[in-house]
MARKEPA-340357 format. One line per 3 residues: their letters; for each residue x, y, z of C-alpha. Coordinates in nm, 4 decimals. Example, Ala and Ser with C-alpha at 12.3 -4.5 7.8 and 13.67 -1.06 7.14 Angstrom:
<recs>
AS	1.2300 -0.4500 0.7800; 1.3670 -0.1060 0.7140
</recs>
This chain:
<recs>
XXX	2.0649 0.4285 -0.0853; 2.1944 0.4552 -0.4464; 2.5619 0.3835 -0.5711
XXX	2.7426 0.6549 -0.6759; 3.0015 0.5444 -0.8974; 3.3214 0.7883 -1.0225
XXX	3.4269 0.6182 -1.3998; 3.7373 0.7504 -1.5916; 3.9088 0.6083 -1.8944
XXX	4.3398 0.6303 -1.9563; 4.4976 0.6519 -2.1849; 4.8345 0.6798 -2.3517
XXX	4.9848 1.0342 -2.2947; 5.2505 1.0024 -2.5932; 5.1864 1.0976 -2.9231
XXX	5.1713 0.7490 -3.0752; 5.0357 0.6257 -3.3833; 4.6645 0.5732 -3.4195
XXX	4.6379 0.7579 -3.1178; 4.2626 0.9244 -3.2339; 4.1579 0.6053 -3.2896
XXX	4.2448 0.4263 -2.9968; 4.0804 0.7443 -2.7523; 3.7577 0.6537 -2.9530
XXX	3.7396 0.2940 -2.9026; 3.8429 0.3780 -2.5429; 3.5595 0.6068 -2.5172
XXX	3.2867 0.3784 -2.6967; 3.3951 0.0988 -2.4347; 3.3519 0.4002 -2.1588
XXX	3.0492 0.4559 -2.2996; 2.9612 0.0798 -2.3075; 3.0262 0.0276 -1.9246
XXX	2.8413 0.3597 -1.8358; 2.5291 0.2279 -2.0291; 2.5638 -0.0817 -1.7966
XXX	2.6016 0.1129 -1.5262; 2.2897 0.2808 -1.5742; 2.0662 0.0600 -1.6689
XXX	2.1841 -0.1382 -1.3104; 2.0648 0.1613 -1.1120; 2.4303 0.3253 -1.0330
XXX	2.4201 0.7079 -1.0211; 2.7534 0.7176 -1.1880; 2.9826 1.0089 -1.2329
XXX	3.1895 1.0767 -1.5287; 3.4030 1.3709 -1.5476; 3.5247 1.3228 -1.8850
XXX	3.2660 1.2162 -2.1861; 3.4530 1.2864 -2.4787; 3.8224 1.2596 -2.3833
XXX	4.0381 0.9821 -2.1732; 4.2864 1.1041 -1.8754; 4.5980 1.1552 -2.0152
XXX	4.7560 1.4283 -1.7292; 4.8185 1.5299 -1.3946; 4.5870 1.8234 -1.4317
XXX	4.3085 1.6080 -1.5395; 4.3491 1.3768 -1.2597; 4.2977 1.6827 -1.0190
XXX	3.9685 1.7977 -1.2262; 3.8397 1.4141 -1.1752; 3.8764 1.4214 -0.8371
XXX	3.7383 1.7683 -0.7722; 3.4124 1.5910 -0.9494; 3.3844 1.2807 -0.7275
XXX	3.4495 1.4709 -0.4039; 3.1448 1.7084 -0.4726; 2.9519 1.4037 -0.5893
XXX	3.0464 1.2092 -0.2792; 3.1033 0.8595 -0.5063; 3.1128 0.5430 -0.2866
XXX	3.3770 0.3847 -0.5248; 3.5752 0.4589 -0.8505; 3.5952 0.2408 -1.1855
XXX	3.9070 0.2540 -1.4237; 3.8880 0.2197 -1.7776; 4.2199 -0.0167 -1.8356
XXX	4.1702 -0.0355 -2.2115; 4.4990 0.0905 -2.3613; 4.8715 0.1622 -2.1926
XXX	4.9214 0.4908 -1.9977; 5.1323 0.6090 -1.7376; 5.0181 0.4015 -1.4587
XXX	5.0661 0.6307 -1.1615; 4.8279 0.8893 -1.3315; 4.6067 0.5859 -1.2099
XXX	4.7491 0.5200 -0.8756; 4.7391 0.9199 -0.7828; 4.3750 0.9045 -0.8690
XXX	4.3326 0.6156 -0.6556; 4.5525 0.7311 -0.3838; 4.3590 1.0788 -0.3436
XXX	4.0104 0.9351 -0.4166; 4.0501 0.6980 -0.0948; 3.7547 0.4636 -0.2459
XXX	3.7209 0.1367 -0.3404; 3.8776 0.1216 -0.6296; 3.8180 -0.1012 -0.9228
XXX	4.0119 -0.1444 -1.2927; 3.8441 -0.2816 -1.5911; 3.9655 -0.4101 -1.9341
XXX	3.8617 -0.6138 -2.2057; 3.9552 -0.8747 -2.4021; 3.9781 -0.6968 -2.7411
XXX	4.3228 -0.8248 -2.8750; 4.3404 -0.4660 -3.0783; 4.4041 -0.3374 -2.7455
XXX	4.6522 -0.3937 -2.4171; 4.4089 -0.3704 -2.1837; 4.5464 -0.6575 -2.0315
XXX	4.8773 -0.5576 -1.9912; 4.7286 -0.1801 -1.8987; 4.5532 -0.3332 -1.6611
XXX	4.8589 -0.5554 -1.4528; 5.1071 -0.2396 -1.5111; 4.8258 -0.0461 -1.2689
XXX	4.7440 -0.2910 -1.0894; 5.1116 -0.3824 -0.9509; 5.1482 0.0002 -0.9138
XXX	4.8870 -0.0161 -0.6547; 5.0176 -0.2481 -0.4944; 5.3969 -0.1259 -0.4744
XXX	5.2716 0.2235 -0.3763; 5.0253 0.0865 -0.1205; 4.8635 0.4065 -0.0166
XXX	4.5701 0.2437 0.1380; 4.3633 -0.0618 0.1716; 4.1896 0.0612 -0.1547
XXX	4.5083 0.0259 -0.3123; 4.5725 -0.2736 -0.1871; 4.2501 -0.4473 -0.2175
XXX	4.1778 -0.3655 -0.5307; 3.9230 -0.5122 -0.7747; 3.9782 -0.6398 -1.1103
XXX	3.7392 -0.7322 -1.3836; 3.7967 -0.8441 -1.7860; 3.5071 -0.8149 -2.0209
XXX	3.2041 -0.8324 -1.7461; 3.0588 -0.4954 -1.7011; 2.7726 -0.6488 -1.5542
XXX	3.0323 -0.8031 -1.3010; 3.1412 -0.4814 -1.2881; 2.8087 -0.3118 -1.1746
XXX	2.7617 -0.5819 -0.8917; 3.1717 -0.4391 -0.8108; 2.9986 -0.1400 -0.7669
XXX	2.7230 -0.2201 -0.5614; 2.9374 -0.4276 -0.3491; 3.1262 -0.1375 -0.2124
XXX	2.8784 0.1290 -0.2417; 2.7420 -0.1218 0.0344; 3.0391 -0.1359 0.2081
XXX	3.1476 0.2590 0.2183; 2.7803 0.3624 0.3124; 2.8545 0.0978 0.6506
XXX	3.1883 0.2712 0.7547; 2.9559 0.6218 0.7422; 2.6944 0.4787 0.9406
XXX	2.5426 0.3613 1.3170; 2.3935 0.0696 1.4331; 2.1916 0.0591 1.7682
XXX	2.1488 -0.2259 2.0424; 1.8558 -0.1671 2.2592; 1.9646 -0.3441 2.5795
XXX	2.3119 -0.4713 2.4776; 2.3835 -0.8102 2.3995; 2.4633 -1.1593 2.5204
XXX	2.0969 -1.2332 2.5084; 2.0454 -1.6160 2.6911; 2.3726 -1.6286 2.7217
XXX	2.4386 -1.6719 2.3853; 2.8223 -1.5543 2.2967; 2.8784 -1.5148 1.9731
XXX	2.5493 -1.2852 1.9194; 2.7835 -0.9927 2.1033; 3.1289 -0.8615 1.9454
XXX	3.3526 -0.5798 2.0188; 3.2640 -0.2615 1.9145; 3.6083 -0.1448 1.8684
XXX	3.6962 -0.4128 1.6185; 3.3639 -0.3823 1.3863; 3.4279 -0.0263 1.3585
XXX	3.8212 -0.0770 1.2590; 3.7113 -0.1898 0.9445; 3.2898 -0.2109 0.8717
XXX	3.0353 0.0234 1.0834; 3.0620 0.4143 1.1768; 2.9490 0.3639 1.5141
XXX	2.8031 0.1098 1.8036; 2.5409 0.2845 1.9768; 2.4149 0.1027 2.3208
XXX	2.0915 0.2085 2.5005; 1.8473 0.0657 2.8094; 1.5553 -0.0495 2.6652
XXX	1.3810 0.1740 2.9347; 1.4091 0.4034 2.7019; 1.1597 0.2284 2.5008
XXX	0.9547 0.1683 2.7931; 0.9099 0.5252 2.8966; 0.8012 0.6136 2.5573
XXX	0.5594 0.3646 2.5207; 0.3972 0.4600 2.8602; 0.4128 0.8615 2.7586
XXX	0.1995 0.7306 2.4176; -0.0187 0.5315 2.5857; -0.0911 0.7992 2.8363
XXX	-0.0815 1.1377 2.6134; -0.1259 0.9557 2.2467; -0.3552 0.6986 2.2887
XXX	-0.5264 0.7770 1.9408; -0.1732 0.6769 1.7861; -0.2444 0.3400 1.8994
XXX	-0.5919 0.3084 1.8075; -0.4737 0.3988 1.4110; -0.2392 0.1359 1.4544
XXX	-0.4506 -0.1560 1.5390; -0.7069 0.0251 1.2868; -0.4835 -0.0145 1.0311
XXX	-0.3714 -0.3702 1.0691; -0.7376 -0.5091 1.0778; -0.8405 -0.2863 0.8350
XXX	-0.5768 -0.4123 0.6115; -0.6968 -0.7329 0.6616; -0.4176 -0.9044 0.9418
XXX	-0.5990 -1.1878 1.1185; -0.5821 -1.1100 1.5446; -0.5996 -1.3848 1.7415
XXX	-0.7103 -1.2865 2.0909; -0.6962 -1.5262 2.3608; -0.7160 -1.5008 2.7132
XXX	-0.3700 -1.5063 2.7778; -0.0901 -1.3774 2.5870; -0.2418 -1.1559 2.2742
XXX	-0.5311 -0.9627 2.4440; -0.6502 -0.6350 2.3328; -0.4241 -0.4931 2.6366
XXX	-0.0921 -0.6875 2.5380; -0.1835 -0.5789 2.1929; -0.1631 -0.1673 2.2552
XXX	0.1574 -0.1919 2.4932; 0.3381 -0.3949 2.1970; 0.2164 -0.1389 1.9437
XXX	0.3365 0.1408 2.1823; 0.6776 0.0312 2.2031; 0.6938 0.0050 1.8075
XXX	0.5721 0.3665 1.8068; 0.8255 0.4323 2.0496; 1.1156 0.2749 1.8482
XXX	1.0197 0.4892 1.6000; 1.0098 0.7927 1.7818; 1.3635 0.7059 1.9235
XXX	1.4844 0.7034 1.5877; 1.3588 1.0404 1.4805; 1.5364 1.1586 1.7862
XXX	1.8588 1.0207 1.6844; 1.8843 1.0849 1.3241; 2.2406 1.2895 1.3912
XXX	2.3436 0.9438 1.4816; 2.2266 0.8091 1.1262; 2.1125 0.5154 1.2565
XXX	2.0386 0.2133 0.9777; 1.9926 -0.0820 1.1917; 1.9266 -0.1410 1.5579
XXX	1.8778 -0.4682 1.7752; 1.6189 -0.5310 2.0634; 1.7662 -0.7348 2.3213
XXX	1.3793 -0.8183 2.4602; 1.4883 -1.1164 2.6718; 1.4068 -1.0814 2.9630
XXX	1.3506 -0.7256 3.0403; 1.0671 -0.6664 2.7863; 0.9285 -1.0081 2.7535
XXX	0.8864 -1.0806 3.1332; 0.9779 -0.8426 3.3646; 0.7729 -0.5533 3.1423
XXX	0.5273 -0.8096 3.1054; 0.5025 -0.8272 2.6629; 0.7278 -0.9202 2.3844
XXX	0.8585 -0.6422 2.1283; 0.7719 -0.8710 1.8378; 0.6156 -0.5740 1.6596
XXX	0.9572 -0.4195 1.6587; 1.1658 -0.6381 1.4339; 0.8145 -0.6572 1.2134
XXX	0.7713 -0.3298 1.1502; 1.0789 -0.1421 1.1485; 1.1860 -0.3142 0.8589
XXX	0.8918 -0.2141 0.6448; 0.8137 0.0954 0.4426; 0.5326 0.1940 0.5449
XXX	0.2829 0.2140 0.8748; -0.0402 0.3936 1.0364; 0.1369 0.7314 1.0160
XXX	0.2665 0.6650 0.6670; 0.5703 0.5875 0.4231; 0.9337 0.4950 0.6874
XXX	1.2546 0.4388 0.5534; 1.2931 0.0553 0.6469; 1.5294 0.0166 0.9211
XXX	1.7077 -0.2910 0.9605; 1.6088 -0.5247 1.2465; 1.7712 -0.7949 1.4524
XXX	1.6362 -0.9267 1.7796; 1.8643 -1.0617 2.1124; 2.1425 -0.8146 2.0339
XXX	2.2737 -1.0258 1.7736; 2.5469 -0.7409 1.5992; 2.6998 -1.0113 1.3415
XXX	2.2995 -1.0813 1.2379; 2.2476 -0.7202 1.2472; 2.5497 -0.6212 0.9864
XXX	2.4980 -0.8860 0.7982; 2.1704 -0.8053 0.7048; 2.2521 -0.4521 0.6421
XXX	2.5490 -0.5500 0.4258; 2.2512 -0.7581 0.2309; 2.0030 -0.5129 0.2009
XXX	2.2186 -0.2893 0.0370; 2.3470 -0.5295 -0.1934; 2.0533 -0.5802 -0.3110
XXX	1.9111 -0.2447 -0.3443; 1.5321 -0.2611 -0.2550; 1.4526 -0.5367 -0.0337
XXX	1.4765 -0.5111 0.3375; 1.6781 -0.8685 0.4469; 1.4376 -1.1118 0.6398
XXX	1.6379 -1.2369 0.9958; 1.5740 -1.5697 1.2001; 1.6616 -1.8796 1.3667
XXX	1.7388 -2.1905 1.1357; 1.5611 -2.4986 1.1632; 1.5138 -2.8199 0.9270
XXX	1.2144 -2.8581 0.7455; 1.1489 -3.1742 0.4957; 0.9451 -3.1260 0.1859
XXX	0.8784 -3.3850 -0.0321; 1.1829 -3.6213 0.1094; 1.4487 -3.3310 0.0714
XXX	1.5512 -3.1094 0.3675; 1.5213 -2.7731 0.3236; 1.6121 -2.4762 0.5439
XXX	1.3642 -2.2722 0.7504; 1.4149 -1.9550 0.8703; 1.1658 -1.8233 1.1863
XXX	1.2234 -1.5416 1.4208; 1.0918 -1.5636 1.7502; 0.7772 -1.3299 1.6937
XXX	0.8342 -1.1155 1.4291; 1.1016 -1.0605 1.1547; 1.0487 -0.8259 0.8203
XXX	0.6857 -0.8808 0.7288; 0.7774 -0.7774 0.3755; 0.8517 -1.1590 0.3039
XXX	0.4276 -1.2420 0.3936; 0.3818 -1.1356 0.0363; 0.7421 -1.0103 -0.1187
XXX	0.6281 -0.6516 -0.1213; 0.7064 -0.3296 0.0306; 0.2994 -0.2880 -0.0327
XXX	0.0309 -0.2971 0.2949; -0.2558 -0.4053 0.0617; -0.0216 -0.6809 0.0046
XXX	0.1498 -0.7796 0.3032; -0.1522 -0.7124 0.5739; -0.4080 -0.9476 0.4532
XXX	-0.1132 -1.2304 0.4631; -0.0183 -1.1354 0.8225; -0.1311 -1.3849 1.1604
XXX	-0.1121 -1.1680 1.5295; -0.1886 -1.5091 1.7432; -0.0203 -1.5406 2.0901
XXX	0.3731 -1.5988 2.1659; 0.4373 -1.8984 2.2917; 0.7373 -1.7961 2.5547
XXX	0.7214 -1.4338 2.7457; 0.4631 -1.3160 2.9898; 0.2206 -1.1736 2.7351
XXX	0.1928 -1.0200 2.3600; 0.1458 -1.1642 2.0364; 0.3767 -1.3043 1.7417
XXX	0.3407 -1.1129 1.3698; 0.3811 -1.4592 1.1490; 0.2925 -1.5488 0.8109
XXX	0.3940 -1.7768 0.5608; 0.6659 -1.7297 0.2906; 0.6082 -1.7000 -0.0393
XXX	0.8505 -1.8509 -0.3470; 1.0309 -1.5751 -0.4725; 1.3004 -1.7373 -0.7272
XXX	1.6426 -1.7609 -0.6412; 1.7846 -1.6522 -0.2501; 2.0935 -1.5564 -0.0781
XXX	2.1515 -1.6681 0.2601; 2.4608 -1.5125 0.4768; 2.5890 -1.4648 0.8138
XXX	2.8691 -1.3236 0.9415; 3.0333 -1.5159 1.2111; 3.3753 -1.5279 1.3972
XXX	3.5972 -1.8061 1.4661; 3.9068 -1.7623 1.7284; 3.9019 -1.3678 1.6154
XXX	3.8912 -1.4014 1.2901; 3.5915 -1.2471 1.0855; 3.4104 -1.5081 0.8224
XXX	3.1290 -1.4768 0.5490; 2.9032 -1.7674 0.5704; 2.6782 -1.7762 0.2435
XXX	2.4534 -1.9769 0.0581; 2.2567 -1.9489 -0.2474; 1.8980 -2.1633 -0.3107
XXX	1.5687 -2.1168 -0.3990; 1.2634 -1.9335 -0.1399; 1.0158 -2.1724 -0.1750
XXX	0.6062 -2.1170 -0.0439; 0.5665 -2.2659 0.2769; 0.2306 -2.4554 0.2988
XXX	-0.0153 -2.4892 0.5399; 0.0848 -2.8668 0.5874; 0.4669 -2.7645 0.6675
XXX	0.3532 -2.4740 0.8751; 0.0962 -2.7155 1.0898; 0.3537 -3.0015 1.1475
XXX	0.5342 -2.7277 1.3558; 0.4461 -2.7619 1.7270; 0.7252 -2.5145 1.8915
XXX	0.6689 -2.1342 1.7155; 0.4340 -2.2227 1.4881; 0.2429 -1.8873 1.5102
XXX	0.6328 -1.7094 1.4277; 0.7100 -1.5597 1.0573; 0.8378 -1.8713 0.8316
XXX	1.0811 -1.8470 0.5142; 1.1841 -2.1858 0.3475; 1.4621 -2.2545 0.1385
XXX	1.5664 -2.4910 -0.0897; 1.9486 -2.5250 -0.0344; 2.0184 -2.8698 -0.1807
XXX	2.1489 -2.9334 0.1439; 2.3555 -3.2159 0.3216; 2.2345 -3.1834 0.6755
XXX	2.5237 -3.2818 0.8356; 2.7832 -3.0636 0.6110; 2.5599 -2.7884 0.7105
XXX	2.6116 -2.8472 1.0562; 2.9316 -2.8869 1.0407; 2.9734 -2.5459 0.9359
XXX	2.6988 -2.3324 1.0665; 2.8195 -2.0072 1.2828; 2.5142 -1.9211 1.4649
XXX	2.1295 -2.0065 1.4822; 2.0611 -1.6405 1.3511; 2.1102 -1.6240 0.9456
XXX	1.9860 -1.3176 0.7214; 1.8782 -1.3288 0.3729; 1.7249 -1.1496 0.0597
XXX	1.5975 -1.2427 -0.2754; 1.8131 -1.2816 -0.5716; 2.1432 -1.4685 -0.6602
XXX	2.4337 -1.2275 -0.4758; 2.7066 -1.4379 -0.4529; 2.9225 -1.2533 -0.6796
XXX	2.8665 -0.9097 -0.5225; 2.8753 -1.0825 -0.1526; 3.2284 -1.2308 -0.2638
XXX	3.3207 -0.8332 -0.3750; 3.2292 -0.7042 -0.0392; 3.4179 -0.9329 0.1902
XXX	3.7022 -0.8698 -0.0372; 3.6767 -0.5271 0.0377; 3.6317 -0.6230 0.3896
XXX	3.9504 -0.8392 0.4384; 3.6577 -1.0947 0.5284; 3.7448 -1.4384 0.3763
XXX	3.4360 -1.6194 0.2223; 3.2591 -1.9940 0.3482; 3.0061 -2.1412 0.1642
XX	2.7193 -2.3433 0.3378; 2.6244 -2.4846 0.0594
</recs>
């Protein structure tokens, strides 16, 4: 998904002195922020290059622009006086995130350009756009993260996500929410299905497709992956039913792409892992990769137990970020060289992008470990062990009494080591991530809101903090 930004400059519709030059420096600071813009990644559409809004009529030609460009959001150029509700109709009609901009050049009143519009929006209040309305002085780069932030957030409201066999997985109440509320304000759609679904289509490939199967495993070991056959839980058999239900997740997918699916959750617990007789581990592995036996996918975010709060928040990440898909797992404490950091390990299988940081298979295979679950009636785990990768973000979304709340922290994703990895006794054979959060155990636990957290590489505090203010979601920081 890229942003697709609408950016117009005002300016002052009277014939004042000096007028000629004030359009240009409002242009070359137009010209400024679209540079930024650009060089961020932002597909960004300008209707006027050469002159600032200074009517009605131009208002109406702007908007005829970002409605055939379909723009997530819309930036204002604050950087001299004009009439402010030239501003707030654009807003108003544009029914976008909307975000004003200034600068600090004292030649100027972008300041004061800036509050005049700003107020309007709020007096009018002709939406939550209006309302919530972003506001930024000097920092275009700030300004680009603005962008991303609710490009992220409009591409949500447009979307689906899907829960294969509901919720409340081991009882466990806060990984299920109501539907109603999440798509009030953040998600297109809840879609619900039995995971017999699933089932049936594994059973139809393993019967009619076998050969689908066989590329599968083919392409794993070929790759490189290390399987781990016992005589238990990962043999040859568990193997091809686990890879058939990945094939059939995938299938289900293409058969719902009306629904514009982005992210789904497997429930697994118990249905698939015991009463089915094998863990969907390669489910929550795969899906969120770019590529398989068949060929380039379009990573699909993926959450296991029916946790919807993991499930958004990780899609809320991954399009923050722009590339990566967001790893998923349960917490644990790890310490490394007397501090405590903060592991993150799905049970089984989470993005195996973060084996090697790459969207690549001649990366990530030769890094993956298929060696036998250790809960479920059969099937194997897809682990490996993270890589450093510079600076993290760390978020969950969680709700307390009703009320929805951004958890985030920002560290360091550090390599886990074969010595931290073999001190493990319980999931050992899972995916591990470790982070360096600087962290007081007990603060931590004081505020944690689940034992599911999401993250992705990079520093996105700043653009996190932009999307839950779009959101109406206040922000808590873990760290």
């Amino acid at each position: 998904m890229t942003p697709r930004v609408g950016l117009v400059s005002f300016s002052d519709p009277r014939s004042v002195s000096g007028l000629d030059r004030i359009n240009e420096q409002n242009l070359s600071y137009q010209r400024a922020i679209l540079k930024t813009f650009q060089s961020a990644g932002l597909d960004t559409c300008v209707p006027f290059e050469s002159c600032c809004v200074t009517t009605r009529k131009q208002v109406k030609q702007a908007l005829e622009r970002f409605a055939s460009e379909d723009v997530h959001a819309v930036v204002f150029g604050c950087w001299k006086w004009t009439d402010p509700m030239l501003a707030v109709e654009t807003a108003q009609r544009a029914n976008v995130p909307v975000l004003l901009v200034c600068t600090s050049d004292e030649t100027l009143t972008g300041i004061g350009c800036l509050s005049a519009i700003g107020a309007s929006l709020w007096e009018v209040a002709a939406n939550d756009y209006c309302l919530n309305h972003g506001r930024i002085i000097d920092d275009f780069e700030a300004a680009a993260e603005w962008v991303r932030a609710a490009s992220a957030v409009e591409d949500l409201r447009s979307k689906s996500i899907l829960l294969w066999g509901g919720s409340y997985c081991l009882k466990m109440e806060h990984l299920r929410d109501d539907p109603a509320a999440l798509k009030e304000f953040m998600i297109g759609d809840v879609l619900i299905e039995g995971q017999y679904l699933l089932i049936r289509r594994a059973e139809e490939i393993a019967a009619k497709s076998p050969g689908r199967i066989d590329a599968f495993v083919n392409w794993l070991v070929e790759g490189g992956a290390s399987v781990e056959f016992d005589e238990n839980m990962l043999t040859s058999e568990s193997l091809r039913k686990q890879v058939a239900l990945y094939l059939a997740a995938r299938d289900r997918l293409g058969e719902l792409e009306a629904e514009e699916v982005v992210g789904v959750s497997l429930r697994c617990q118990p249905e698939l892992s015991v009463e089915y007789g094998v863990t969907g581990c390669l489910i929550p592995a795969f899906l969120p990769f770019a590529q398989d036996s068949e060929g380039p996918r379009t990573p699909v975010a993926t959450t296991c137990e029916g946790d919807t709060k993991g499930l958004l928040t990780s899609l809320l990440l991954e399009r923050i970020h722009g590339s990566a898909p967001a790893g998923f797992g349960d917490i644990r404490n790890m310490s490394v060289g007397g501090k405590q950091h903060l592991l993150i390990s799905n049970c089984g299988g989470a993005s195996v992008y973060y084996a090697a940081n790459s969207l690549e298979p001649n990366a990530v295979l030769p890094e993956l470990r298929l060696r036998g679950q250790c809960q479920g009636a059969s099937g194997g785990a897809v682990g490996y062990s993270g890589k450093s990768a510079g600076a993290a973000t760390i978020c969950r979304i969680i709700r307390r009494a009703g009320e929805y709340t951004m958890q985030v922290a920002v560290g360091k994703m550090v390599d886990v080591t074969d010595e931290e990895s073999g001190r493990l006794t319980w999931g050992r054979m899972w995916p591990l991530s470790l982070f360096d959060l600087e962290l007081d155990l007990q603060e931590f636990i004081e505020k944690t809101g689940s034992n599911h957290y999401s993250f992705v590489p990079g520093d996105h505090l700043r653009a996190v903090e932009h999307a839950c203010g779009l959101l109406g979601m206040p922000i808590e920081r873990l760290n």
